[in-house]
PDB file as gemmi writes it, atoms N, CA and C in Angstrom:
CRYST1    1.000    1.000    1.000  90.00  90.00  90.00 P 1                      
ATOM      1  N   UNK A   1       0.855  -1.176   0.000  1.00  0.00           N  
ATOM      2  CA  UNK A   1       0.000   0.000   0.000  1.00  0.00           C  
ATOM      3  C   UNK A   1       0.903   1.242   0.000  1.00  0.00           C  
ATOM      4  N   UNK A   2       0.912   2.415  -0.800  1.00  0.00           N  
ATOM      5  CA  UNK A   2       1.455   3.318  -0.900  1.00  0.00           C  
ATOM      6  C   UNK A   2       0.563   5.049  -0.030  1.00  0.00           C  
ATOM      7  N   UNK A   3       1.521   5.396   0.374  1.00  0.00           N  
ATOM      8  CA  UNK A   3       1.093   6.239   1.791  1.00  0.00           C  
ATOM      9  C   UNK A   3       0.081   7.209   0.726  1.00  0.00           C  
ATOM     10  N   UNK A   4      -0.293   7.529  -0.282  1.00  0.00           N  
ATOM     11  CA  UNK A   4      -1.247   7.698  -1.170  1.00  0.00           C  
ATOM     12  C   UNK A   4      -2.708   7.422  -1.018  1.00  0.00           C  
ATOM     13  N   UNK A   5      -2.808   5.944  -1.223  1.00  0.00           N  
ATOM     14  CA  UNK A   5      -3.884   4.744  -1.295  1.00  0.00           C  
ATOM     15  C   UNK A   5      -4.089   4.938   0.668  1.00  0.00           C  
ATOM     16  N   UNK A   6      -3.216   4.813   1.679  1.00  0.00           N  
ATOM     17  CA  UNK A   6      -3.204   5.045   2.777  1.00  0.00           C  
ATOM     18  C   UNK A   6      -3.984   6.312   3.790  1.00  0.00           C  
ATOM     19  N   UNK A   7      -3.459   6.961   2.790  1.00  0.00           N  
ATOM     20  CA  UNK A   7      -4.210   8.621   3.055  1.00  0.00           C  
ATOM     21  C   UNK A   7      -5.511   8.380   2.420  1.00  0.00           C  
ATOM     22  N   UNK A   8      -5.723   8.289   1.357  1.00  0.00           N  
ATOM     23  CA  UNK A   8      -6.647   8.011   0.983  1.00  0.00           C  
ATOM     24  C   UNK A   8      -8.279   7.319   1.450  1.00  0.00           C  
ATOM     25  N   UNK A   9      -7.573   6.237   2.516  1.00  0.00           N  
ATOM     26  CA  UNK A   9      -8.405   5.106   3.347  1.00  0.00           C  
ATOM     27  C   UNK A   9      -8.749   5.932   4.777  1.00  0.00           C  
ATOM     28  N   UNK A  10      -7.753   6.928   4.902  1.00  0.00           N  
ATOM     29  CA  UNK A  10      -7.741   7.347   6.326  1.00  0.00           C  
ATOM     30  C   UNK A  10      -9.003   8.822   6.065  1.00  0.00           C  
ATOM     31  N   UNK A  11      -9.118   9.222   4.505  1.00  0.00           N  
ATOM     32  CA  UNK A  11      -9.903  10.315   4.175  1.00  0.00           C  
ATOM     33  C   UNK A  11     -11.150  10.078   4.187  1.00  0.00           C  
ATOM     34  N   UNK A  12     -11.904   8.469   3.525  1.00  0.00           N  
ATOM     35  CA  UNK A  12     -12.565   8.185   3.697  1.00  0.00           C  
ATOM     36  C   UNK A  12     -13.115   7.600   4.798  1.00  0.00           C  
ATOM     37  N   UNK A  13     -12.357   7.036   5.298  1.00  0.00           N  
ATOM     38  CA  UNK A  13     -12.925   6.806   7.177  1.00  0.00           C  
ATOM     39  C   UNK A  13     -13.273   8.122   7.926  1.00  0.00           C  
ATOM     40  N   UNK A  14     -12.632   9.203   7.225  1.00  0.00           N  
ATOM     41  CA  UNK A  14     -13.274  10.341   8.380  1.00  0.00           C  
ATOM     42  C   UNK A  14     -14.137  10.794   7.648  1.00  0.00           C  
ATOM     43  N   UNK A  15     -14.573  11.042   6.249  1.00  0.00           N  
ATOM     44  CA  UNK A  15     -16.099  11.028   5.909  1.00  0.00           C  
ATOM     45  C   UNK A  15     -16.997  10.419   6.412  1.00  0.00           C  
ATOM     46  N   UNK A  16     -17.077   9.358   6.989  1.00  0.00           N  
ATOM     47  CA  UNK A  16     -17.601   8.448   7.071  1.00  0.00           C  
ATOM     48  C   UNK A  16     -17.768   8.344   8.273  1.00  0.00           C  
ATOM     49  N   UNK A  17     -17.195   8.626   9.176  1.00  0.00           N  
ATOM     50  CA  UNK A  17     -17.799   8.756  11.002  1.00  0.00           C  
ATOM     51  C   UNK A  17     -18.270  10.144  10.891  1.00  0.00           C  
ATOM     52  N   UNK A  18     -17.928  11.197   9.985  1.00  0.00           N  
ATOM     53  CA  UNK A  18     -18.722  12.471  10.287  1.00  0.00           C  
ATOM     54  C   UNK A  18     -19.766  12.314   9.610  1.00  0.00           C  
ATOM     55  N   UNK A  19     -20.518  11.427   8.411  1.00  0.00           N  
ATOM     56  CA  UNK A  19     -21.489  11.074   8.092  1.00  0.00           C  
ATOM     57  C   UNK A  19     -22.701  10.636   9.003  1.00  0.00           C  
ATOM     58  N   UNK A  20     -21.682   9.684  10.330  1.00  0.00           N  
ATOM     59  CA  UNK A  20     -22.554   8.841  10.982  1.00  0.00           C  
ATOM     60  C   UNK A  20     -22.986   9.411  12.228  1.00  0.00           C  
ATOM     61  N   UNK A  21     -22.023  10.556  12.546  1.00  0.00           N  
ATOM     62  CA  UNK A  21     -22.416  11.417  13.512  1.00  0.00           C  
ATOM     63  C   UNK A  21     -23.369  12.574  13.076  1.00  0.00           C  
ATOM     64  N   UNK A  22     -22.954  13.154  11.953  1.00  0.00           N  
ATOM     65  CA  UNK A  22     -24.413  13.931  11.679  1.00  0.00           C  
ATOM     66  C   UNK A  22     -26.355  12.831  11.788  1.00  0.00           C  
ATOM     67  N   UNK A  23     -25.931  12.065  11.283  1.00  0.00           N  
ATOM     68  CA  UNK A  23     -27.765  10.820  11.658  1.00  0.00           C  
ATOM     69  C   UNK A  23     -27.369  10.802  13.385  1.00  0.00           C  
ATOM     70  N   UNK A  24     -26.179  10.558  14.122  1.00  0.00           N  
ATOM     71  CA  UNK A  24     -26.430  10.758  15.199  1.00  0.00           C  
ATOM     72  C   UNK A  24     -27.546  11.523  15.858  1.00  0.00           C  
ATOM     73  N   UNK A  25     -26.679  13.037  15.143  1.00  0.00           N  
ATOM     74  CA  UNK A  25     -27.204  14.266  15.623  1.00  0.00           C  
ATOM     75  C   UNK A  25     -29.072  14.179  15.005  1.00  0.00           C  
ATOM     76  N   UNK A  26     -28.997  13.398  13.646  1.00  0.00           N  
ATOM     77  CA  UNK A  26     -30.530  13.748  13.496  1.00  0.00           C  
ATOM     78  C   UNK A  26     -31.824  12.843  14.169  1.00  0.00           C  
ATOM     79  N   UNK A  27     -30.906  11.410  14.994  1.00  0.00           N  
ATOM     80  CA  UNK A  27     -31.174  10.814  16.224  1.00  0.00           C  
ATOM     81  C   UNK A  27     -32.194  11.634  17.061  1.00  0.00           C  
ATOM     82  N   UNK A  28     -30.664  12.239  17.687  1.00  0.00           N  
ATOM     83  CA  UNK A  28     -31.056  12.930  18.807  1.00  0.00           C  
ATOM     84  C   UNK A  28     -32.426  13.643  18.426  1.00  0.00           C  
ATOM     85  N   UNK A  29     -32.306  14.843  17.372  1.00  0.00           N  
ATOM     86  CA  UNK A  29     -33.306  15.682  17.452  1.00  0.00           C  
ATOM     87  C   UNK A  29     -34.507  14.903  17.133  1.00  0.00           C  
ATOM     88  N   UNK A  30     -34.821  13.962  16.969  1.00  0.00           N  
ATOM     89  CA  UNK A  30     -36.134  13.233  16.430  1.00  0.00           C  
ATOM     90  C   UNK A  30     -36.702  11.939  17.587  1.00  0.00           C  
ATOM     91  N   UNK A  31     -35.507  12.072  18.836  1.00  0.00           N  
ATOM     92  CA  UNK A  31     -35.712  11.295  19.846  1.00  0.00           C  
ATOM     93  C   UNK A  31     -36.685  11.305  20.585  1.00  0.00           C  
ATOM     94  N   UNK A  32     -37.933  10.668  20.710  1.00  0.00           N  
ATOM     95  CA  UNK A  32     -38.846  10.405  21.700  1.00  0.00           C  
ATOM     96  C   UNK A  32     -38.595   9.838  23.069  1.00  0.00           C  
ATOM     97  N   UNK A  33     -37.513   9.882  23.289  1.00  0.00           N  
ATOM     98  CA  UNK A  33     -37.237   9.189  24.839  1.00  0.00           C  
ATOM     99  C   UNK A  33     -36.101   9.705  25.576  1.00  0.00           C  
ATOM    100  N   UNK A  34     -35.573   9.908  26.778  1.00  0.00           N  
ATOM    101  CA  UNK A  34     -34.645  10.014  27.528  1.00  0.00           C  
ATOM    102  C   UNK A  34     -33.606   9.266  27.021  1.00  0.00           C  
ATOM    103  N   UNK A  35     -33.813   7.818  26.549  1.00  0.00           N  
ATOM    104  CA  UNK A  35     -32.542   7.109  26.616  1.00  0.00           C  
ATOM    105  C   UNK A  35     -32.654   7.053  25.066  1.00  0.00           C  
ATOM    106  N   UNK A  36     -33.668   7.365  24.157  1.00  0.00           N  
ATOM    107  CA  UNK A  36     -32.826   7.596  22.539  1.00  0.00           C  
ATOM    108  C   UNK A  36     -32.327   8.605  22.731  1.00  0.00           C  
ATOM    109  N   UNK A  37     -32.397   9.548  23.356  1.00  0.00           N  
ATOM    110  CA  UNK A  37     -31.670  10.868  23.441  1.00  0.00           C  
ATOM    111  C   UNK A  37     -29.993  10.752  23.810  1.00  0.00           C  
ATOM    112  N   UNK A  38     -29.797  10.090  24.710  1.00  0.00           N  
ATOM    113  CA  UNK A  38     -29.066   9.604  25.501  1.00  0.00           C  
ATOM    114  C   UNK A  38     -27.815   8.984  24.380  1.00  0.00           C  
ATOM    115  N   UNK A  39     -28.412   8.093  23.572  1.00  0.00           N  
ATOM    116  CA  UNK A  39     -28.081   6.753  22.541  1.00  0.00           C  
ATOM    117  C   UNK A  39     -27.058   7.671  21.648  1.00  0.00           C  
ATOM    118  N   UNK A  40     -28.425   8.501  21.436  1.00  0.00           N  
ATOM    119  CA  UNK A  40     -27.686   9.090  19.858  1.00  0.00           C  
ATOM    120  C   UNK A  40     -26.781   9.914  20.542  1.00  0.00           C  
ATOM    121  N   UNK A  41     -26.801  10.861  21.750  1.00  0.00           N  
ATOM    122  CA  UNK A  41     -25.241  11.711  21.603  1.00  0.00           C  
ATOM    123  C   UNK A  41     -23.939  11.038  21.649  1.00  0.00           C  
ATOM    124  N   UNK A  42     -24.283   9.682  22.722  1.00  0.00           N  
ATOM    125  CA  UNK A  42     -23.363   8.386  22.927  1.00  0.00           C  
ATOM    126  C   UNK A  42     -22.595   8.087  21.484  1.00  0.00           C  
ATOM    127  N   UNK A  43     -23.496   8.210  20.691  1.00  0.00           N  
ATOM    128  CA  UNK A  43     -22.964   7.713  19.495  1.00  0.00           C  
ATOM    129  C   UNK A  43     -22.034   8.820  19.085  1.00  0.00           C  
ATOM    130  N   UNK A  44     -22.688  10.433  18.821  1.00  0.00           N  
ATOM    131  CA  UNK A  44     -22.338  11.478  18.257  1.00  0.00           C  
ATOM    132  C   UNK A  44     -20.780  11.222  18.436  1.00  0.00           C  
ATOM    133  N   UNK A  45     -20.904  11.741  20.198  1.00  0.00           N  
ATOM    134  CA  UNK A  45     -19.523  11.494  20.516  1.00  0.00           C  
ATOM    135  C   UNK A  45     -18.648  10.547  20.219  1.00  0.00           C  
ATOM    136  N   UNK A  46     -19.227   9.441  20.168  1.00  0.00           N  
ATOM    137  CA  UNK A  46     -17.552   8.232  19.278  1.00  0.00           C  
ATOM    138  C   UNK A  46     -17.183   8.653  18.065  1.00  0.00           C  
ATOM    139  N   UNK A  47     -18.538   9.403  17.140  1.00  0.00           N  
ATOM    140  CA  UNK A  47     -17.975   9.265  16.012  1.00  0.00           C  
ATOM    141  C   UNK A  47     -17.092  10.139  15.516  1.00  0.00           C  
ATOM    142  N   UNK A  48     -17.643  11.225  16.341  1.00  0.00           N  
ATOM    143  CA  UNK A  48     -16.651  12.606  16.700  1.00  0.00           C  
ATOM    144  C   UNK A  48     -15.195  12.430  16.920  1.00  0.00           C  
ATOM    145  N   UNK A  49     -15.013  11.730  17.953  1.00  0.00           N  
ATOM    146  CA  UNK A  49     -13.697  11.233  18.399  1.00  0.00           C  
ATOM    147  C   UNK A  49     -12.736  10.284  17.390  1.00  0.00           C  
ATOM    148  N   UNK A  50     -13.346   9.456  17.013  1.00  0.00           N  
ATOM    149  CA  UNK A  50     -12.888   8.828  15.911  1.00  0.00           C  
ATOM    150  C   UNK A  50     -12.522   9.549  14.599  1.00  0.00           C  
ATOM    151  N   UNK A  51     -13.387  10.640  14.159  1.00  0.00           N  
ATOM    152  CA  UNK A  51     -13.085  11.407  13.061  1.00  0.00           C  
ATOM    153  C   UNK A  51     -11.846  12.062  13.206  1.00  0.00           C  
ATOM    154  N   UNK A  52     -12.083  12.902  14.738  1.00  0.00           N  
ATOM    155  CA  UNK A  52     -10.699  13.184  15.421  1.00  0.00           C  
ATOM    156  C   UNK A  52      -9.486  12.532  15.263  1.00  0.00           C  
ATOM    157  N   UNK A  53      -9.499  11.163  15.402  1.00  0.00           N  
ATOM    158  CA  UNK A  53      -8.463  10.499  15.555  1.00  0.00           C  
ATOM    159  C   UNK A  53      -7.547  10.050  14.294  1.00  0.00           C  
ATOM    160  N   UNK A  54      -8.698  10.112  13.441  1.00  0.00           N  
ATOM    161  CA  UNK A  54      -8.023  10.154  11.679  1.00  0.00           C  
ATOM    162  C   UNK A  54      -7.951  10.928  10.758  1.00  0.00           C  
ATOM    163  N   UNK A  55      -8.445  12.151  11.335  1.00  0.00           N  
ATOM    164  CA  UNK A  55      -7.906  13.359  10.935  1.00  0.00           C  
ATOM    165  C   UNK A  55      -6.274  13.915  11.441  1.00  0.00           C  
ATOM    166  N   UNK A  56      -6.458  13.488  12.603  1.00  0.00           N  
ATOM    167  CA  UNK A  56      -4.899  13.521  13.116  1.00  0.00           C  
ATOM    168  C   UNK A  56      -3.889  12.379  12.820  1.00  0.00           C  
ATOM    169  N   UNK A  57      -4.307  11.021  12.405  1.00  0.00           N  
ATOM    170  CA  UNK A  57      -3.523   9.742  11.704  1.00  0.00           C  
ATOM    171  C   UNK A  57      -3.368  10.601   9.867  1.00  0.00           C  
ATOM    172  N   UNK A  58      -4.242  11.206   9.566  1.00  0.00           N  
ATOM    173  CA  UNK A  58      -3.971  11.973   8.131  1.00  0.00           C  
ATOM    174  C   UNK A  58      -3.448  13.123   8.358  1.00  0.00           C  
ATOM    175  N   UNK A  59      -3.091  13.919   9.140  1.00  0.00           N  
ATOM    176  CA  UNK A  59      -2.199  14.864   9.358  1.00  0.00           C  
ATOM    177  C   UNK A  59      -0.576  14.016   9.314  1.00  0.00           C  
ATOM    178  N   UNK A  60      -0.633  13.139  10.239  1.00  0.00           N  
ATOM    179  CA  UNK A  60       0.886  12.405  10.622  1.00  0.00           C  
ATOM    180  C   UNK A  60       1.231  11.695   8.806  1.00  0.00           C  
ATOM    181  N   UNK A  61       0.169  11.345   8.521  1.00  0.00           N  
ATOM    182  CA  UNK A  61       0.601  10.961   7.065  1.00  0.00           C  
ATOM    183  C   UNK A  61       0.898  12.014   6.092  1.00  0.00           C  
ATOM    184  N   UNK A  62       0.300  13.287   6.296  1.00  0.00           N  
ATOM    185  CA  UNK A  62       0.973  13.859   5.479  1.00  0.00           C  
ATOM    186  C   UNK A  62       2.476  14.725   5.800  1.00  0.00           C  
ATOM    187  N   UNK A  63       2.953  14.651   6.885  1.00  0.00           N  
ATOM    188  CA  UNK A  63       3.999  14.835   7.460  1.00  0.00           C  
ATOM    189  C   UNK A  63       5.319  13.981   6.818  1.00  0.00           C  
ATOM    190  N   UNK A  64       4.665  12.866   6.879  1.00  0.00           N  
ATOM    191  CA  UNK A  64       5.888  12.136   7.033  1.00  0.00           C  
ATOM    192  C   UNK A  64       6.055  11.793   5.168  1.00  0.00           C  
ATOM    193  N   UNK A  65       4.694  12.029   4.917  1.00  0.00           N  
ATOM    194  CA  UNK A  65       5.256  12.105   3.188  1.00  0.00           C  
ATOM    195  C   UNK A  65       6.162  13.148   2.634  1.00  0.00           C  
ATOM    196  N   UNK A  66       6.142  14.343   3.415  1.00  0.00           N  
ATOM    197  CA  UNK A  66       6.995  15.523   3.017  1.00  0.00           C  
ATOM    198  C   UNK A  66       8.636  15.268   2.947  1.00  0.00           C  
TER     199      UNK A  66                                                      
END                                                                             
């Protein structure tokens, strides 16, 4: 795999938890209950964090390609 194709995988994984955290967020607002309420920020937040985390694994990749 070339740090290219790499970056690449790491770009689409963070589309892709900020995809899943926005339906989080549209969870929440459409939640009829305490604990769907609850569910969906639970979620928001991982996916948040995770986006976080490969946005900063695609920062270090583009570092080290320089």
């Amino acid at each position: 795999m070339t740090i290219q194709e790499y970056k690449q995988q790491l770009y689409d994984a963070c589309m892709e938890h900020i995809f899943l955290a926005q339906q989080a967020l549209d969870r929440y607002a459409t939640a009829k209950t305490d604990r769907e309420r609850e569910y969906a920020k639970i979620d928001n937040l991982q996916h948040l964090a995770a986006h976080n985390a490969l946005q900063w694994a695609l920062y270090k990749a583009s570092e080290l390609e320089k």
